[in-house]
C-alpha positions as MATLAB code, in Angstrom:
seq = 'XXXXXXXXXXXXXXXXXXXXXXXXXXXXXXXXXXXXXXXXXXXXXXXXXXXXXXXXXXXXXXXXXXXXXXXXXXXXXXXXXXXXXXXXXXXXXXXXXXXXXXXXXXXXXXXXXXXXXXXXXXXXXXXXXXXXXXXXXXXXXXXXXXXXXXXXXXXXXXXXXXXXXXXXXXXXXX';
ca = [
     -15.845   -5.066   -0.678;
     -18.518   -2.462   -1.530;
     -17.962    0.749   -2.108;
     -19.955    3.609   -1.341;
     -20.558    6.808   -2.775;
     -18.833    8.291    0.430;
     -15.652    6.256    0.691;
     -15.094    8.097   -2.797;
     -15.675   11.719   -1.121;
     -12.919   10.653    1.991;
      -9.071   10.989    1.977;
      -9.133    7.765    0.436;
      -9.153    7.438   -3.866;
      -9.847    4.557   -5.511;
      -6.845    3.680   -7.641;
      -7.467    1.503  -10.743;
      -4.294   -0.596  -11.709;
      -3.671   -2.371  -15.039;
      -0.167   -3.026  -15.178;
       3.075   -4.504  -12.728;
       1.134   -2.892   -9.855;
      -1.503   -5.852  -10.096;
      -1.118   -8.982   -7.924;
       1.536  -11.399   -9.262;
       3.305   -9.233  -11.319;
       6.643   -7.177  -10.198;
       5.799   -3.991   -8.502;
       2.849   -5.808   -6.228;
       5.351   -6.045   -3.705;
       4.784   -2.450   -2.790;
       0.866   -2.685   -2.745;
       2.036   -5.280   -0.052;
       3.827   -3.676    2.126;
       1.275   -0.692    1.815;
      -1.532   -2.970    2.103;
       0.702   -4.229    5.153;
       0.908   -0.741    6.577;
      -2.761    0.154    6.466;
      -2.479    2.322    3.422;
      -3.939    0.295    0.657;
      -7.370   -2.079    0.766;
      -7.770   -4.458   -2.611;
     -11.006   -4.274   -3.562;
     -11.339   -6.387   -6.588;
     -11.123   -6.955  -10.246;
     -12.036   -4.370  -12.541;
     -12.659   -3.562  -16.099;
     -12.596   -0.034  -17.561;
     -16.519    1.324  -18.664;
     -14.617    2.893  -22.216;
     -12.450    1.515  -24.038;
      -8.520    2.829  -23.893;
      -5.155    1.903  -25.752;
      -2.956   -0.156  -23.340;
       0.522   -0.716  -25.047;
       3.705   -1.808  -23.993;
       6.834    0.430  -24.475;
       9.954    0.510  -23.936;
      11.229   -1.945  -20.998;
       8.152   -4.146  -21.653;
       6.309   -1.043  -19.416;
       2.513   -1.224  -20.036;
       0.820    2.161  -20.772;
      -2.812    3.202  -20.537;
      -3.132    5.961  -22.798;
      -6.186    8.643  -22.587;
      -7.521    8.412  -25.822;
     -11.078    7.524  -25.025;
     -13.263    5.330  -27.788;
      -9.307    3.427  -28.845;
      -8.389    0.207  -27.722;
     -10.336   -2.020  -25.538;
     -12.279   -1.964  -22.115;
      -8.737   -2.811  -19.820;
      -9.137   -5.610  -17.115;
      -7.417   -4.422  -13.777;
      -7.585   -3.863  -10.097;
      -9.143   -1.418   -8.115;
      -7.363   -0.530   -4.926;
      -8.448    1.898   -1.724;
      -5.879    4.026   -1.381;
      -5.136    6.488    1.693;
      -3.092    9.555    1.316;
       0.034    8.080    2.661;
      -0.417    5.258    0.053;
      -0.531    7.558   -2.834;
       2.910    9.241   -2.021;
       4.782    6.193   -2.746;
       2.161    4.811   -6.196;
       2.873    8.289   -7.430;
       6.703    8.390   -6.693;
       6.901    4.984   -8.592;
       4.679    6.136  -11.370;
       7.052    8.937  -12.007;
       4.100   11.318  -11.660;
       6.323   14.493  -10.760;
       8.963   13.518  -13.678;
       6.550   13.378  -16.760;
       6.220    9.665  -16.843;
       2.337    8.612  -16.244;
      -0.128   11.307  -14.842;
      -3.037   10.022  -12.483;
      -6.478   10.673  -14.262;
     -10.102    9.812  -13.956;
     -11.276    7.042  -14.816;
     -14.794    4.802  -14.482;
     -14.895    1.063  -14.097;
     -16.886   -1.541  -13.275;
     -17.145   -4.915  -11.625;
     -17.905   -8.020  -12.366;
     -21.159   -7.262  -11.027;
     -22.031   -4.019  -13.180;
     -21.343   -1.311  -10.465;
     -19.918    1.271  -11.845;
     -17.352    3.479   -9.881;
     -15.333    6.773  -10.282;
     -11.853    5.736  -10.136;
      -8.555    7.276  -10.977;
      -5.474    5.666  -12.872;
      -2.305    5.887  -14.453;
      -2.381    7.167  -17.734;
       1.012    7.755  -20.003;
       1.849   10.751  -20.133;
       0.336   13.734  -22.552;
       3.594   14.634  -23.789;
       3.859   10.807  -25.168;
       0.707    9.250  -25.249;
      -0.419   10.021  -28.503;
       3.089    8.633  -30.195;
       3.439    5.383  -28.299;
      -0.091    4.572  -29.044;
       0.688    5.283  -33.265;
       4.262    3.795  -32.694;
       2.614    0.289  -31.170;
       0.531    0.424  -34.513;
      -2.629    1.356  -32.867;
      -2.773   -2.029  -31.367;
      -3.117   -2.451  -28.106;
      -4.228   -5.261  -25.267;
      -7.597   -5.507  -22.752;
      -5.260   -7.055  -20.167;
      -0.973   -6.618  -19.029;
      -0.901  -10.473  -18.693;
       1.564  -12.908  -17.224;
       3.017  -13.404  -20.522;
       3.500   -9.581  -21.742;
       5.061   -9.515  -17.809;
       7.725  -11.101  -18.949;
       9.216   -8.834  -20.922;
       9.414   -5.932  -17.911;
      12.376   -5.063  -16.918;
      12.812   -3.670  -13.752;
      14.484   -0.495  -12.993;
      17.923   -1.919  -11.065;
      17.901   -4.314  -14.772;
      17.886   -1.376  -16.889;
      21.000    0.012  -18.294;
      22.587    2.406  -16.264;
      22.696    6.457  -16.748;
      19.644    6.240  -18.899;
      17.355    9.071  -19.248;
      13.863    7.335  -19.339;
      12.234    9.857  -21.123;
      14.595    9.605  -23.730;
      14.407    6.339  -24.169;
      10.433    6.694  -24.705;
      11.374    9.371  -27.545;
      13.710    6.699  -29.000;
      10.956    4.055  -29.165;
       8.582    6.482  -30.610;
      11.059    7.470  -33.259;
      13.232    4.620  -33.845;
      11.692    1.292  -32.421;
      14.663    0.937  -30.002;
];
C-alpha cells in the first residue's frame, strides 16, 4: 500500500508497532477485529530511520524507549489507523495511566520511503531506568521467541499495581 503525503494530514495516523500488537503475536487479535471493523489498514513491514532501545520488562512486555542514537533501527509494522481505531490501541497501551505515551516517529520500508509515523514509546517517567536496568542492551526486533515470555494481563497476578511492578524491576530485578 502506498502512502501519500495526504493520508498522513487525514483523521487517519499511521501507527508503527514493534511489539504483541504485530501479526502472530498476542494482542494482534485486536488489530483484527479493528482491521475487521474498518478501523485499521496493515500497510507493511517497517524499520525505524534512528536507532531506539527496545527492551523487555517486566511480564516479558517489550518497550521502545525515546532515547534517540541508543539501541538499534527496530523492525515493526506500520498500520493506518482511523480515529475510532486509536481509542481502543491507546486504551490497551495504557496511554491515560502512565504506561507507554504515543510519539513521533519516522520509518521506512523495505523500499527506502520514508514516512512520519507515530508509536508507542515507554513511558518518560520510566524510560530512562528500564533502558539502564536491561543493561543498555536492547533488541532490533520483539521476536517469536522473546514472545514467549509475555504474559498476558488475565495471567498476571491479581491486585497488582503495574506501575509498581515496573519500579520493582527497575530497582530490584523482580
Amino acid at each position: 500500500m502506498a502512502i501519500t503525503e495526504g493520508d498522513t494530514k487525514s483523521d487517519s495516523r499511521l501507527i508503527f508497532t514493534y511489539g504483541t500488537l504485530k501479526r502472530g503475536f498476542p494482542n494482534h487479535s485486536l488489530m483484527e477485529n479493528l482491521i475487521g471493523g474498518g478501523n485499521v489498514v496493515f500497510v507493511g513491514e517497517y524499520t525505524t530511520v534512528e536507532t531506539f532501545p527496545l527492551a523487555c520488562g517486566p511480564y516479558g512486555i517489550p518497550y521502545l524507549i525515546n532515547i534517540r542514537g541508543s539501541g538499534h533501527r527496530v523492525r515493526g509494522e506500520l498500520y493506518k489507523v482511523n480515529r475510532s481505531g486509536l481509542g481502543p490501541l491507546d486504551d490497551l497501551e495504557g496511554i491515560e495511566i502512565g504506561h507507554y505515551e504515543r510519539l513521533p516517529v519516522t520509518v521506512a520500508g523495505d523500499g527506502g520511503e520514508t514516512v512520519a509515523a507515530e508509536a508507542y514509546f515507554a513511558h518518560r517517567s520510566f524510560g530512562e531506568g528500564m533502558w539502564k536496568r536491561c543493561g543498555e542492551i536492547g533488541v532490533e526486533e520483539f521476536t517469536v521467541e522473546l514472545g514467549k515470555k509475555y504474559e498476558r494481563k488475565e495471567e498476571r497476578p491479581p491486585n497488582h499495581v503495574f506501575l509498581q511492578d515496573i519500579r520493582n524491576f527497575i530497582t530490584n530485578g523482580d
